[in-house]
C-alpha positions in Angstrom: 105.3 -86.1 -81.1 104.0 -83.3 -83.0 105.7 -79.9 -83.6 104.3 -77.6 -81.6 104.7 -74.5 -84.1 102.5 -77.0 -86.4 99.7 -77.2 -83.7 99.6 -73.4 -83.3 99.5 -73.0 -86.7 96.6 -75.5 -86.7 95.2 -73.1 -83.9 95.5 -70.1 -85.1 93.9 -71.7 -88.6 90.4 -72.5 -86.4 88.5 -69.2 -85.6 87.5 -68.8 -82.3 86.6 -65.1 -81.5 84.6 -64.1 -78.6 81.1 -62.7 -79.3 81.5 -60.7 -76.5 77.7 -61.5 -75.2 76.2 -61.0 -78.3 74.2 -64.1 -80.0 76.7 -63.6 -83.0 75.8 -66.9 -85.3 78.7 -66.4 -87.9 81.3 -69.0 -88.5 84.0 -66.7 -86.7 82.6 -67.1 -83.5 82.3 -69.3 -80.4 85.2 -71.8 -79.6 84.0 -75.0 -80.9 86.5 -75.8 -83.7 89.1 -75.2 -81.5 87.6 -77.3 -78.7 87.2 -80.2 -81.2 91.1 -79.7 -81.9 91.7 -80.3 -78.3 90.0 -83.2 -78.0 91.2 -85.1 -81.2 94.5 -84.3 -80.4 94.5 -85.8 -76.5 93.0 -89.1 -78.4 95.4 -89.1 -80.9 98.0 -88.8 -77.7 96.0 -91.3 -75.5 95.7 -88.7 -73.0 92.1 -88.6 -71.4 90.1 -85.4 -72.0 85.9 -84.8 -71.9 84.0 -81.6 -72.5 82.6 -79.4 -70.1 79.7 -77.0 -70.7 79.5 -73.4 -70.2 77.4 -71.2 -72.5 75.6 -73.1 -75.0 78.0 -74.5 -78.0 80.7 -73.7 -76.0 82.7 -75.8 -73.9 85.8 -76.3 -71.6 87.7 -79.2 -72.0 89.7 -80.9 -69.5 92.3 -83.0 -69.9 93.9 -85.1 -67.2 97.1 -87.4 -66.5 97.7 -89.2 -63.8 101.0 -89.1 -61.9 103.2 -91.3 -60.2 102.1 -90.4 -56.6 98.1 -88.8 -55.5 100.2 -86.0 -53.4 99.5 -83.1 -55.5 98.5 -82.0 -58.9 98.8 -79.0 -61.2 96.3 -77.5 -63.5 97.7 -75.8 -66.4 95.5 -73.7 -68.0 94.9 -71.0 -70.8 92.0 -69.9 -72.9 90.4 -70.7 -76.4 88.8 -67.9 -77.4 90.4 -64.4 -79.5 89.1 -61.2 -79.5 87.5 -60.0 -83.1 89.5 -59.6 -86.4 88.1 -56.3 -87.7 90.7 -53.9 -88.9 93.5 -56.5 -89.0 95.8 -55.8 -91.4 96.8 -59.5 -92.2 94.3 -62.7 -93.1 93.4 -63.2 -89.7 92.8 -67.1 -89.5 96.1 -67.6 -92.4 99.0 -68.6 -89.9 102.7 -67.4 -92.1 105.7 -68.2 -91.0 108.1 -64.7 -91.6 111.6 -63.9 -89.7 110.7 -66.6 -86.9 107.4 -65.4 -85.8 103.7 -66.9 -87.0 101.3 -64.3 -87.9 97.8 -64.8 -87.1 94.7 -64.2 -84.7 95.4 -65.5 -81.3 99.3 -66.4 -82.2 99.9 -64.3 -79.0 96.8 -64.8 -77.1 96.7 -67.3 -76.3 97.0 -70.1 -78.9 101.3 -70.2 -78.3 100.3 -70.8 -74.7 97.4 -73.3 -75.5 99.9 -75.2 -78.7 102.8 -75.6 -75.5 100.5 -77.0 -73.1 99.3 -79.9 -75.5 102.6 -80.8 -76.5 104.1 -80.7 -73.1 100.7 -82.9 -71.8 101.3 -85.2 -74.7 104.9 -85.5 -73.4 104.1 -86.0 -70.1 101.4 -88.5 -71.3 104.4 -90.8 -72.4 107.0 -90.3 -69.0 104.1 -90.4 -66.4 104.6 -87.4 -64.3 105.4 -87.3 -60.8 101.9 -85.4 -59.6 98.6 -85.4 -61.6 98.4 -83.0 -64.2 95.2 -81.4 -65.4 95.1 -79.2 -68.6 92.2 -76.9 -69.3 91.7 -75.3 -72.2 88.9 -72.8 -71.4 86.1 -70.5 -72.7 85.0 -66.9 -72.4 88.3 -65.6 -71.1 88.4 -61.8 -73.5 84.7 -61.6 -71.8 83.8 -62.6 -68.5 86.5 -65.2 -67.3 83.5 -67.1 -67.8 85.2 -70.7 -68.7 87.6 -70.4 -65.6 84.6 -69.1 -63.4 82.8 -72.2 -64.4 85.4 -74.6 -63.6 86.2 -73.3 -59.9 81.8 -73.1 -59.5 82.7 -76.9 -60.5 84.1 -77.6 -57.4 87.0 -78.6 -59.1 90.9 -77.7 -57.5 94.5 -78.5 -57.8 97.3 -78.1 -55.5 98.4 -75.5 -57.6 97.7 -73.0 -61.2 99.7 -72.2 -64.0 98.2 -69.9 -66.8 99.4 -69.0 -70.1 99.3 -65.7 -71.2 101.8 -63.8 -73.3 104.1 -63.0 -70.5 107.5 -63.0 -72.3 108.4 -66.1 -70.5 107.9 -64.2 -67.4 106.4 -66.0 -64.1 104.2 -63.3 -63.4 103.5 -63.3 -59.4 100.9 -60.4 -59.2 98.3 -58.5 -61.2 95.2 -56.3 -60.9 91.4 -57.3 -60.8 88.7 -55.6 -62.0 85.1 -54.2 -62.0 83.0 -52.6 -64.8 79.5 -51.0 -64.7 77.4 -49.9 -67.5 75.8 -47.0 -66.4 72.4 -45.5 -68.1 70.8 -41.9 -68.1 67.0 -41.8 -68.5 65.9 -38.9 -70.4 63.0 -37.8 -72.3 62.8 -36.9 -75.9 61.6 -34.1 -77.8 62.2 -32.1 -80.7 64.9 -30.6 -81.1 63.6 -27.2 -82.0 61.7 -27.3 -78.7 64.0 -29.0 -76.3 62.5 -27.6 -73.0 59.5 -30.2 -73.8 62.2 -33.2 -72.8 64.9 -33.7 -70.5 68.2 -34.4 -72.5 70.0 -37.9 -71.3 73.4 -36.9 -72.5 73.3 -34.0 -71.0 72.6 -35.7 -67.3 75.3 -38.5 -68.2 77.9 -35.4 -68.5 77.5 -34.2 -65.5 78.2 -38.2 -64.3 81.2 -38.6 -66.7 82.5 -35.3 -65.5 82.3 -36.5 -61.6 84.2 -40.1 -62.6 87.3 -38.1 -64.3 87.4 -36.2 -60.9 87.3 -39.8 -59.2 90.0 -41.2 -61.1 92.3 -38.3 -60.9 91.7 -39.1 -56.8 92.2 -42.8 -57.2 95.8 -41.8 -59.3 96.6 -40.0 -56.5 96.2 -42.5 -54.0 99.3 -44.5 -52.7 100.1 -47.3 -54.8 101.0 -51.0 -55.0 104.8 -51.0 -54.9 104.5 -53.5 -57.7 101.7 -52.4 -59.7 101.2 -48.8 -59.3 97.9 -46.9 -58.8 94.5 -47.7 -58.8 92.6 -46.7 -62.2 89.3 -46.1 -63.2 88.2 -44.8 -67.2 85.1 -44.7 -69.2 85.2 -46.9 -72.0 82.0 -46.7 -74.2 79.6 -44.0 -74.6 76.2 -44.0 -76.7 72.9 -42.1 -77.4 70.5 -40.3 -79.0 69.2 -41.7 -82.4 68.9 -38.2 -84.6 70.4 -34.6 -84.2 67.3 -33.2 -84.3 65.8 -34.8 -81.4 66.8 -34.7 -77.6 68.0 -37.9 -76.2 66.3 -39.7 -73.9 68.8 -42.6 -73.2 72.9 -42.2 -72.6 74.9 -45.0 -71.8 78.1 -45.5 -70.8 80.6 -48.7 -69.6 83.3 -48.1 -67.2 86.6 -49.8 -65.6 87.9 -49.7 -62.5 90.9 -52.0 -61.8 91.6 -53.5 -58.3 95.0 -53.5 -56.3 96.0 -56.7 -54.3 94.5 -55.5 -50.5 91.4 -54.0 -51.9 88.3 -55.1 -50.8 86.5 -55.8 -54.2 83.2 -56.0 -52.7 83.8 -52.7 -51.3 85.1 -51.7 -54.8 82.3 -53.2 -56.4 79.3 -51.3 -54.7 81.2 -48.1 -54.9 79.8 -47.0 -58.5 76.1 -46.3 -56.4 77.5 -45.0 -53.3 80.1 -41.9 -55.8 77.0 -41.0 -57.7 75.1 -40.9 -54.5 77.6 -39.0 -52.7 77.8 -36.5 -55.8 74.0 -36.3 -56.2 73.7 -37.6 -59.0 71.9 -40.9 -58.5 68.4 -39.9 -59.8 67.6 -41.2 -63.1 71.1 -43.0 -63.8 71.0 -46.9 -63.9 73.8 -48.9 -62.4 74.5 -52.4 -63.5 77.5 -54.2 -62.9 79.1 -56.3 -65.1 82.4 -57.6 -63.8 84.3 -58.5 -60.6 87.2 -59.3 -61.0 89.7 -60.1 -58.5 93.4 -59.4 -58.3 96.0 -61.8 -57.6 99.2 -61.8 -55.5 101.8 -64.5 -54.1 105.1 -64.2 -52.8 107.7 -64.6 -55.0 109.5 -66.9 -52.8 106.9 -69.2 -52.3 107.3 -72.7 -53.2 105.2 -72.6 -56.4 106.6 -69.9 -58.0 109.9 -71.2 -56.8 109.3 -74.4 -58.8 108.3 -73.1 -62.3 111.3 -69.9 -61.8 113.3 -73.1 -61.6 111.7 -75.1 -64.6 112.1 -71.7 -65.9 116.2 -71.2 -66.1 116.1 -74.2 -68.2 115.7 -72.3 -70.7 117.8 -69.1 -69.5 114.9 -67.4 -68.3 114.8 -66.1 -64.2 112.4 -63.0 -64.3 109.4 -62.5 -61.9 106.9 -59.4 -62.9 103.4 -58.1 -61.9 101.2 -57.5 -64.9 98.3 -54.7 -64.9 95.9 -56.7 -67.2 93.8 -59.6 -65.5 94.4 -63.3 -65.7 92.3 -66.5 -65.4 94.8 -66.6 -62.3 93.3 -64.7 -60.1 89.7 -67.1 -59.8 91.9 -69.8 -59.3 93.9 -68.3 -56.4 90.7 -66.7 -54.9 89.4 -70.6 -54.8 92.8 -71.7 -52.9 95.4 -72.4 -55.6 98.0 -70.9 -55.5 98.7 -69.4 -59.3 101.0 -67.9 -61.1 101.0 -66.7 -64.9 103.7 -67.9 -67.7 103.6 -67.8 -71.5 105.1 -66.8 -74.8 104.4 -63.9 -76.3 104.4 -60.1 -75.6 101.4 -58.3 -74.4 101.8 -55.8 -76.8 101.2 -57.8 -79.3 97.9 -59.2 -78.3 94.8 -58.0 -79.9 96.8 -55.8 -82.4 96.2 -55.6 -86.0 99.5 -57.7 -87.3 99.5 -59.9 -84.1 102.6 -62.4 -83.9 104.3 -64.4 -81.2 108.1 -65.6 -82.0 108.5 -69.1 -82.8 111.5 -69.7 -80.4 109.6 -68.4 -77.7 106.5 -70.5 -78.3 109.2 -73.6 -78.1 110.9 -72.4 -75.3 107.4 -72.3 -73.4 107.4 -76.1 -74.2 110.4 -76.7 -73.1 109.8 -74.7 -70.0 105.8 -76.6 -69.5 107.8 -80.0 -69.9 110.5 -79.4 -67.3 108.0 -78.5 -65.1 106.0 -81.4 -65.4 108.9 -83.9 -65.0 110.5 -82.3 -62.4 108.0 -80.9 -59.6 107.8 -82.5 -56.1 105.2 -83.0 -53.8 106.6 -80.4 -52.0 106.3 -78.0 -54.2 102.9 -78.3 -54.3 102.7 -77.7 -50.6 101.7 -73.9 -49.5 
């Protein structure tokens, strides 16, 4: 059986960054070396695997083993795909070993998660698990979710989720959802020496920015999840105008809002219209929305996070946590499985400019992946 610090180095070594919904052509981009990885290595490991399309050049791929009984099955699941390398301060696809952590783009997220579930599928390839086991290894997540979206659309299910994400080791019960708009102000231009001639777009989308501070300041002052805290909105992006001598006629902006567990998220989703509306500034701003997101929640004594907290102290590890950032998790549990979230890594290491996970961890993972293949029960599977 391979090492599995080798086959995130080998990982980390293929890049795989998310063009974030631009048609970027460049080697650096799209998930198709890494997908290729996937599937040699399953062969190699005699473990059935085939591709499945979701953007052009850019497939999931799921791998399957069958188990000793058809009661139940798992999906373990993480993604492929990075966010971009600009501004690292290491070489970004040049995995380095140094004081027991590997340095490189996606170490943390999600490649340790992705390197522990092959190994612990290869594993359970040779011992025949009790339950069916399903791994996908999935596009698109930084983006959209687009990979897991595409799977659930599928019709496909499980008895129950696991997803890796740099959790610490963590089984990670609960996080937020979200939804994002890009807002745009139509102007008109003119010179700038005569501005009465236009109608200035930035101006109109500070009025609009001003109005979603006041929102979010109402939002933080709602009452909170007593796990996650309060609801947030910010603006991310702004742009326009072209020159300083001329008066815009276009402003745009993106914004965030993340979603408690309880929230309605249509209601969430449509509320971007009815605030400017209500605040009357609808006229001449666009609305487009971009993302829904939902949030995800299960009981901490349920039996599926009961089972993986158990696979879990294997390794010394009993924690439960809720996470603010989203999770493939949550499209999974909105479909009927129930999901939880586990993987090596810190969060705060992901997307940063030295990103690292520690080698230990990414074995303990393993470790943790393999117990829980060998040991879950039927019953466990059973909500």
């Amino acid at each position: 059986m391979p090492d599995v610090i080798d086959v995130l180095a080998d990982l980390v070594a293929l890049p795989s960054v998310n063009p974030m919904g631009s048609a970027r052509e460049e080697p650096e981009f799209g998930e198709a070396r890494v997908a290729d990885y996937v599937i040699e290595f399953m062969a190699r490991h005699g473990v059935r695997a085939e591709r499945r399309p979701v953007l052009p050049g850019r497939d999931n791929i799921l791998a399957h083993v069958p188990g000793r009984s058809s009661e139940g099955s798992i999906l373990l699941e993480t993604h492929m795909d990075t966010v971009r390398v600009d501004h690292m301060r290491i070489a970004p696809f040049e995995p380095v070993q140094r004081e027991g952590r590997l340095f490189g783009r996606g170490a943390c997220d999600a490649k340790a998660s992705l390197a522990a579930m092959m190994v612990a599928l290869a594993e359970a390839e040779r011992a025949r698990p009790p339950v069916d086991v399903w791994l996908c290894a999935a596009v698109d997540e930084e983006y959209t979710f687009g990979g897991a979206a595409h799977l659930v659309r599928s019709g496909f299910r499980a008895s129950c989720a696991l997803v890796g994400e740099p959790t610490g080791l963590r089984v990670v019960t609960a996080h937020k959802g979200a939804a994002r708009w890009r807002l745009v102000a139509q102007g008109r231009s003119a010179h700038a020496a005569t501005p009465w001639e236009g109608d200035n777009a930035i101006y109109r989308m500070a009025k609009v920015v001003s109005a979603l501070e006041r929102h979010a300041e109402a939002l933080g002052a709602a009452p909170p999840h007593p796990r996650l805290g309060p609801r947030t909105l910010s603006v991310g992006t702004i742009e326009g105008g072209q020159t300083v001598n001329t008066v815009p006629d276009r402003c745009t902006i993106t914004v965030d809002r993340r979603v408690l567990p309880g929230e309605k998220l249509p209601v969430v989703a449509s509320s971007m219209a009815r605030l400017l509306s209500e605040e009357g500034l609808g006229e001449g701003i666009e609305v487009n929305e971009i993302l829904r997101d939902p949030p995800m929640e299960i009981a901490d004594d349920a039996p599926w996070p009961r089972a993986v907290l158990a696979a879990a102290r294997s390794v010394g590890t009993s924690e439960t946590a809720a996470v603010h950032y989203g999770t493939d998790a949550s499209k999974f549990a909105e479909a009927g499985m129930p999901s939880v979230v586990l993987g090596p890594g810190n969060i705060a290491q992901a997307h940063t400019a030295e990103e690292w996970v520690e080698v230990e961890e990414v074995r303990a993972a393993t470790a943790i992946y393999g117990r829980l293949l060998q040991d879950v029960a039927a019953a466990d599977l059973r909500q």
